[in-house]
N, C-alpha and C positions, 0 to 999 in steps of 0.2 A: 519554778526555776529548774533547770537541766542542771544533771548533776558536774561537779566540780571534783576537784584533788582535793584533799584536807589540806590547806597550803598556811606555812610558815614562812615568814622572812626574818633572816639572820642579817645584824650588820653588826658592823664594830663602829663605835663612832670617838670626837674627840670630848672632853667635857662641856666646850663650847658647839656639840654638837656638828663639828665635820668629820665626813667619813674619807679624808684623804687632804694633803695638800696641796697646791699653787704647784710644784715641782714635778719633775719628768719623772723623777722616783716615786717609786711606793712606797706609802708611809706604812710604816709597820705601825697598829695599834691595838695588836694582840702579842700574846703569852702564849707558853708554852702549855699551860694549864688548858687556855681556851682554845686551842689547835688542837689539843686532845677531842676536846669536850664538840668543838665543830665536827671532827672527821666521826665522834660518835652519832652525832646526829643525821649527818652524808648517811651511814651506813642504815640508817631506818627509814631515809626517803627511799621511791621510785626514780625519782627525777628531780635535778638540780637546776636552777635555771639562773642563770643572767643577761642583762643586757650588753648588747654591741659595745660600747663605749665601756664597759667596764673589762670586754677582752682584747679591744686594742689599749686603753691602760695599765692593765693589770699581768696580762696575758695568762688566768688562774688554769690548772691543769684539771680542777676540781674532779679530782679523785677521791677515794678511803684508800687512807694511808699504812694504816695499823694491819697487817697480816691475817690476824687474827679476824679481827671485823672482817677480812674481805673471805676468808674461808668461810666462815660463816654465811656468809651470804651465798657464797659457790653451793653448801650444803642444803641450801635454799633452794636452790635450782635458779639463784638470779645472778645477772651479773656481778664481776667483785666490786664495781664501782654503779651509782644510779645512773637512768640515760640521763646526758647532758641536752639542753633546751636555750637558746637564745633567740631572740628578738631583735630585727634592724628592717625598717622599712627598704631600705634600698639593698640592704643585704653586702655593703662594703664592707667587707672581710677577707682578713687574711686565710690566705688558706694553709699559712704556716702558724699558724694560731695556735699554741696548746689546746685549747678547745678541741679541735679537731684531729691532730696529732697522737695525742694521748690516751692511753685508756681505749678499751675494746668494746665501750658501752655504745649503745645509739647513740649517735646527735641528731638535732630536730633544729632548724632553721624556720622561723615564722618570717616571711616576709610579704610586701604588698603584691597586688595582682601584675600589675602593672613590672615587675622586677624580678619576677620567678623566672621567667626564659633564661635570662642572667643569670643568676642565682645559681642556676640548675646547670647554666655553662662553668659557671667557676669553681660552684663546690659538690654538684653533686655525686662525685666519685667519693668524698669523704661525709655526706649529711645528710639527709631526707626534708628538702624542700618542701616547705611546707603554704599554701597559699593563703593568705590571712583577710585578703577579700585587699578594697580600697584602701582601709588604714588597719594596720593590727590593734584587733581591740585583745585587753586582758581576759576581759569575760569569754568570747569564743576561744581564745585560746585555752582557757582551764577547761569549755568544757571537751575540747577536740583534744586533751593531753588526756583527759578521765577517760573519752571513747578508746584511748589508745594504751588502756590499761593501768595507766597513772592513779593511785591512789594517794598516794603524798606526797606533796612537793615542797621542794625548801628551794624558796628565792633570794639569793644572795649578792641585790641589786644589780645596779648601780642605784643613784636617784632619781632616774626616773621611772624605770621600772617599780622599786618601790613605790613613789605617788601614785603613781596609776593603780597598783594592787590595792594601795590605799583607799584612796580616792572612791573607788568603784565596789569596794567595801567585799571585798575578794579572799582579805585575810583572817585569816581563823585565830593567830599567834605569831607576837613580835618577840625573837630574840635578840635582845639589844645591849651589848657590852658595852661599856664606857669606859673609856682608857682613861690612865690618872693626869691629863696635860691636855693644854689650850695650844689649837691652832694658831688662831687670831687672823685670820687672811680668809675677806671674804669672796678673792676669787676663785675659793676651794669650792670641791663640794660638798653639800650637806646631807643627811640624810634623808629628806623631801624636799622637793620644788615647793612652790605654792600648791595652794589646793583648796577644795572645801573635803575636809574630812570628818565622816561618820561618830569620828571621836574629837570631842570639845571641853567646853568647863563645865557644859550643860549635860554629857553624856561622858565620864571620862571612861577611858582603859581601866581593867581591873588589873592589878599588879597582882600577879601569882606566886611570883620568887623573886628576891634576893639574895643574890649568893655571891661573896667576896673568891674572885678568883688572883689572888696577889695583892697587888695594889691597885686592877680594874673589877670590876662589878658587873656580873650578868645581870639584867633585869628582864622577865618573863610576865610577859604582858597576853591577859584572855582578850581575846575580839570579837570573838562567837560565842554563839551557844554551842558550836562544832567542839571549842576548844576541848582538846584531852590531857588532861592533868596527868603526867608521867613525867620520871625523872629524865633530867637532861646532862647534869653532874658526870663529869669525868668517873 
């Protein structure tokens, strides 16, 4: 197998397991505790990635917030923030997007063959279009993000990107918070689509940590043998 990023995916989810509501707003289902505790995490990847639909939703600026974390990293010789990375076959995107906007880091746009000429007309004064062949697979993407220097990535959905990280058995470590309250609305979405995934009843996830942040709870799930047991804790 060609080498990969040591890749982690972060969600917040509800206890009923959605990572957002029905509504045009965004549900906030983090704390102040865990917004620490993510932007410590931002600051130890390479590259942060989401998919299309979670930055026309969301519109996340995904930066390192904390000063301090971003000097540090300056003293590093890297950027204050990791390069940013998303994924959209057709590549329909804003190109007032905080994604793009924001932050002095790379962005990386994977999009299908057939839709880079576009792509390339609409955003490449802000991105580096990236060609992803027919259909963007996960796998070619980790390992043409490792060719490009990518040693650790933290993927911060949506749900489909997750299943597919999933799925394709891609991830090394799930950090998965659960906020203390039920959606109940199932035309949210969830943390994965359907799927056949690598972990079951027959093979389950090793649970590494729990750790009460408030009244939600991080859970730190092994996936790999890759996994690196290090704190994550604010």
């Amino acid at each position: 197998m060609r080498e990969r990023p040591y890749t982690l995916l972060s969600c917040c989810m509800s206890i009923d397991g959605y990572i957002n509501d029905a509504s045009a707003e965004r549900l906030l289902l983090s704390n102040d505790a865990d917004f620490d505790r993510v932007d410590a995490v931002r600051a130890s990847c390479d590259a942060i990635m989401v998919g299309a639909g979670t930055i026309r939703a969301d519109d996340p600026r995904l930066l390192v917030r904390s000063p301090s974390r971003r000097e540090t990293r300056a003293e590093r010789g890297l950027a204050p923030s990791p390069m940013k990375v998303t994924v959209s076959n057709a590549a329909r995107l804003d190109p007032s997007a905080s994604f793009f906007t924001t932050g002095d880091a790379r962005k990386l746009v994977y999009c299908t063959s057939e839709n880079v000429d576009d792509a390339r007309n609409r955003l490449g004064m802000l991105a580096t279009i990236v060609d992803g062949g027919p259909q963007v697979r996960m796998a070619q993407l980790s390992v043409d993000l490792h060719a490009r220097g990518v040693g650790r990535l933290m993927v911060e959905g949506g749900e489909s990107v997750h299943t597919q990280f999933l799925e394709e058995g891609l991830a090394d470590e799930l950090q998965l918070v659960v906020a203390p309250f039920f959606v109940g609305d199932s035309r949210a979405p969830r943390l994965t689509g359907d799927g056949h995934f690598p972990w079951n009843s027959l093979r389950p996830a090793r649970l590494v940590t729990a750790l009460p942040l408030g009244d939600a709870v991080l859970l730190r799930y092994a996936l790999s043998p890759r996994f690196i047991d290090e704190a994550t804790s604010p």
